[in-house]
C-alpha positions, -999 to 999 in steps of 0.1 A, spaced: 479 242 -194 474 226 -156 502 241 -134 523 220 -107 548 237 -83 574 215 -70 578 221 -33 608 226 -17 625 204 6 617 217 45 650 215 72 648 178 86 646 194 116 615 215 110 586 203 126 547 205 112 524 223 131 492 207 141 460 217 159 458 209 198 490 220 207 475 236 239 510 228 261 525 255 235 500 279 237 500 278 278 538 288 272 533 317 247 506 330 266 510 325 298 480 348 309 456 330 288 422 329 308 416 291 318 406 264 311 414 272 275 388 268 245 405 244 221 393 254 185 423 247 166 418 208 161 391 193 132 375 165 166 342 166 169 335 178 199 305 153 208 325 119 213 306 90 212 297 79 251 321 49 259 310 18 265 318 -7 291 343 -31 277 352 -65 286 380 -70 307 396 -95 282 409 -66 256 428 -53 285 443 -83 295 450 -105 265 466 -96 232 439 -82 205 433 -119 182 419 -120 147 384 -119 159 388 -86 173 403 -68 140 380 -86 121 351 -75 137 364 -38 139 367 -38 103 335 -54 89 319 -24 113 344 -3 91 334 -17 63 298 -17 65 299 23 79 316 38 54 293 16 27 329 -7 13 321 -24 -21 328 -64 -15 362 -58 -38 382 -37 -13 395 -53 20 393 -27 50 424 -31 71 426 -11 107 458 6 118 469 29 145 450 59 133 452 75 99 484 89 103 502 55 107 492 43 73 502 77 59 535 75 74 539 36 62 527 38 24 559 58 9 578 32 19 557 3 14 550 15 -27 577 36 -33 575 64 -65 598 89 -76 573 113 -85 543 121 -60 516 150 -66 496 163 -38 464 182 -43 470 213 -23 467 231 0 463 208 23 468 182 53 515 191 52 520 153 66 511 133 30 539 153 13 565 150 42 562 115 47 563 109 4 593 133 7 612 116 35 610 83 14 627 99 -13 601 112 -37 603 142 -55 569 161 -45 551 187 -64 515 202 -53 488 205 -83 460 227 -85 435 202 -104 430 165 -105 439 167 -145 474 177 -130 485 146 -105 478 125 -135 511 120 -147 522 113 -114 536 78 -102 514 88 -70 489 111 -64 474 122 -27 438 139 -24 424 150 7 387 143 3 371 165 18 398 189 22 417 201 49 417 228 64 393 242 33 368 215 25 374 215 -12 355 186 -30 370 166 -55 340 146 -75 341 107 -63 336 98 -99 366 114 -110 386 101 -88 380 70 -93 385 77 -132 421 91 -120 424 59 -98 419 34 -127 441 52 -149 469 59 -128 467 15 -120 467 12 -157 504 24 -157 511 10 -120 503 40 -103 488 46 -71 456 70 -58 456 74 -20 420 93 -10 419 107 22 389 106 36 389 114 72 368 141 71 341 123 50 319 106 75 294 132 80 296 136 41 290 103 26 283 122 -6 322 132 -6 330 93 -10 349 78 -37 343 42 -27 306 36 -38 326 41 -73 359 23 -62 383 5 -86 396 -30 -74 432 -14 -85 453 16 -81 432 30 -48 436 33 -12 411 51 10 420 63 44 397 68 74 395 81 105 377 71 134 387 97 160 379 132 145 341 122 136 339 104 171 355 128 191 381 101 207 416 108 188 429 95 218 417 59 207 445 59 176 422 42 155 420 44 117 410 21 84 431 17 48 400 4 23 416 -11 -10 421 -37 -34 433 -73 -22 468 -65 -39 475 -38 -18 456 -56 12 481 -84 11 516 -63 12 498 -35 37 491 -64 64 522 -77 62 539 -42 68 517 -35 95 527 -69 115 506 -84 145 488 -65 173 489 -30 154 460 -16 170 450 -23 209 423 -45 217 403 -18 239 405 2 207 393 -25 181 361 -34 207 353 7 211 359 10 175 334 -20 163 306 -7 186 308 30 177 309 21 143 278 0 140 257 24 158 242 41 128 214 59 150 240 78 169 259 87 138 229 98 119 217 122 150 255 137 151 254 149 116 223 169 122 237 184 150 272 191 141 260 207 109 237 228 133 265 236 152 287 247 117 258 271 107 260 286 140 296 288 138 298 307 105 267 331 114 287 342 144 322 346 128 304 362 96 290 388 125 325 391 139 338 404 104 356 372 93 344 359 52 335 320 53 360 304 26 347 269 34 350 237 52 332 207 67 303 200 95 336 196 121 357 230 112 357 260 96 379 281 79 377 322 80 394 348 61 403 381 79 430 405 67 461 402 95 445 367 106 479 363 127 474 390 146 440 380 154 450 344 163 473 361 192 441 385 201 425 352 205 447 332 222 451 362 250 415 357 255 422 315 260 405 311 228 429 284 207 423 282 164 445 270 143 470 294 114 486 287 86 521 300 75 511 295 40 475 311 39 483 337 60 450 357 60 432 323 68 422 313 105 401 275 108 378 271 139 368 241 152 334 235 170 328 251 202 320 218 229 298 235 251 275 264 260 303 283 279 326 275 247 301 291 227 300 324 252 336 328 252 343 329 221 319 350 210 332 372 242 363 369 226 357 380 194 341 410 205 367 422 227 392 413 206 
């Protein structure tokens, strides 16, 4: 029989720890070599080379030609079928944060471990939330959330069954959401060459696999009646216009995105060769991060740190560490300093 574990409800007050949080680790170690070496985010750290814009998305409200053009780029990268709209927001995170309130369900499951802000957000809009260990388990769910591929691990989930789950979970008036914002640089990983018209939202980011999180830019793919209801919720002028113009051109330049996979990839092998060397096992995860497995991680993410070396912990997988991708030559010589001194 599939297990779920219903999760207990954090403080209000508690706060989720994410990657990047460099102004904290400056405090806690104040003694930290700089500049620091920022490994504890999922960016890529080859952004795309921005591009002059015209002076009209600074000085005039973003119009409809603007978001539509940003998301038939969207749409055409990430390979849509013609029966789901692609709608841009403010980054992944803002449609995560809207959905729970704009479909509401009293029971959500979460394919864990995983990306903490999916079950917070379904959680602060009343839902009772359990994490499942299998797909077979979120089916009985009146919402289910899989991270595809997943944080901070890089489990797979096959496409094909999730669109299965997606389609049965519509049949009863449920609801799939498939995140996807680790998926560009494994199109493989994609449920939407397989996507029902019903019961499925998709969520992508443009930030992480173009190195500008800064931008805030993000796309919900899905049927038109979601599309309609999502729009409306997200109200005009949701996403800048310097934003929508980067996003369209980045987007539609397939030759750069094609020559960043092969390198990032490159960059992932070298990553686990050199942590393998250090000691650390390689659990898994994707061509932008990966995550190690070290008896008393903590205490080697503060031997790190002292070195100005930042990764990213995890309360709940306390012998786990994820590293991101070292941005540079020198990045690549520190750590490996670091990890031999510490």
């Amino acid at each position: 029989m599939t297990r779920a574990l219903l999760l207990e409800t954090p403080a209000p007050e508690a706060p989720i720890l994410h990657g990047g949080r460099l102004d904290a680790a400056r405090r806690a170690f104040p003694q930290a070599p700089l500049p620091w070496v920022d490994l504890s985010t999922g960016v890529s750290p080859r952004p795309y080379p921005l591009p002059e814009l015209p002076s009209s998305v600074w000085t005039r409200l973003p119009d409809e030609g603007g978001f539509a053009a940003a998301e038939a780029a969207a749409a055409r990268a990430y390979r849509a079928p013609a029966h789901l709209e692609t709608i841009a927001g403010a980054g992944t995170q803002a449609f995560i944060q809207l959905l729970p309130r704009l479909f509401p369900a009293r029971r959500v499951g979460v394919l864990g471990f995983t990306y903490a802000e999916h079950a917070a957000a379904w959680r602060a809009a009343g839902a009772q939330v359990f994490t499942a260990d299998s797909l077979d388990a979120l089916a009985a769910a009146d919402a289910a959330v899989v991270v595809n591929p997943n944080n901070p691990d890089g489990r797979l989930a096959p496409p094909r069954q999730l669109a299965a789950l997606a389609g049965d979970m519509a049949g009863r008036g449920g609801l799939l959401v498939v995140d996807e914002a680790f998926a560009d640089f494994a199109p493989q990983a994609s449920v939407l060459p397989h996507a029902p018209a019903r019961g499925l939202i998709v969520l992508r980011s443009f930030g992480k696999a173009y190195g500008l999180p800064g931008v805030r830019l993000g796309f919900a793919l899905c049927g038109r009646d979601l599309a309609a209801p999502l729009r409306a919720a997200l109200g005009p002028w949701s996403v800048s216009g310097p934003a929508l113009a980067l996003g369209a051109t980045a987007l539609a330049d397939v030759a750069w995105r094609a020559a960043r996979a092969v390198e990032l990839q490159q960059d992932a092998a070298r990553l686990d060769a050199l942590l393998s060397a250090a000691g650390f096992e390689i659990i898994g995860g994707t061509a932008l991060f990966r995550l190690a497995s070290r008896e008393n991680a903590g205490a080697w993410f503060e031997r790190l740190a002292r070195r100005g070396v930042l990764t990213r912990s995890f309360a709940e997988r306390p012998q786990g560490l994820r590293f991101g991708l070292p941005a540079s030559e020198a990045e690549w010589g520190r750590l490996a300093e670091a990890l031999e001194g510490a």
